[in-house]
N, C-alpha and C positions, 0 to 999 in steps of 0.2 A: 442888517441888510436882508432883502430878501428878493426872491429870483423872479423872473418874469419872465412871458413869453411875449413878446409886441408884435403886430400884424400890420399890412398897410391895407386898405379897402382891395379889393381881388379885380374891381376896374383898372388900378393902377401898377398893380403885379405882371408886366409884362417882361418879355427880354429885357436883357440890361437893366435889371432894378432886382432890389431887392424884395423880397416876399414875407421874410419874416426872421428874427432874432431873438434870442435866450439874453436878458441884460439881469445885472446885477443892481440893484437902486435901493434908495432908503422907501419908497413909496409908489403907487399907483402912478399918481401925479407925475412924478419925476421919470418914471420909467418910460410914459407918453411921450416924454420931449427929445430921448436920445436918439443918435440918429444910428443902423447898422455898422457906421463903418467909425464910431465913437464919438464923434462932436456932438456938441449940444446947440450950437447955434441955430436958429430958426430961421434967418433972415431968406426972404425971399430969392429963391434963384432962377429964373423963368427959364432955362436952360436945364435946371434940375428935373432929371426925370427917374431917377435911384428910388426915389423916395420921398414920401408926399411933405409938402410943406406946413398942413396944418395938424398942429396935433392930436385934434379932435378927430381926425379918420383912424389916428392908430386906436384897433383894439388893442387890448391889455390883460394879459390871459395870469391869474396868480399860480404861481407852483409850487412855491414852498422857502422855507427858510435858508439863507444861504450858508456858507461854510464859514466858519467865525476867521478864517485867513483873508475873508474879502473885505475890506477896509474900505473902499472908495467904489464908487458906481463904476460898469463897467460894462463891456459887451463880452457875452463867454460867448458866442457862438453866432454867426450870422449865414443865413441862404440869400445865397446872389444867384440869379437867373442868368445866366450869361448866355448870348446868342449869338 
């Protein structure tokens, strides 16, 4: 497993959304799809405004190796803008 940092584009970083998360993933790849607050579903939510829908806006920042106690993908950490 190893750590990631994932961002949303800084147009879509406003109140009430999140900004940015520390996630735990097997990959790159996988890290892009989870969402801050832990679901992996993508499906369209035209009301969703947390968090961008497509995964190609998430950057993907690599940190490092994770702690061999992490077994499963995960979010260690998320920033929520709250206004």
């Amino acid at each position: 497993m190893e750590v990631f940092l994932i961002k949303q584009p800084p147009k879509r970083a406003d109140w009430d959304t999140y900004d940015m998360a520390v996630v735990v993933d097997n990959s790159e790849e996988e890290a892009r799809t989870i969402h801050p607050d832990g679901r992996r579903d993508r499906i369209p939510r035209p009301h969703n405004r947390d968090w961008t829908n497509d995964p190609n806006e998430v950057t993907v920042e690599y940190i490092g190796k994770a702690s061999a106690h992490y077994v499963d993908p995960e979010v260690v950490c998320a920033s929520f803008r709250a206004g």
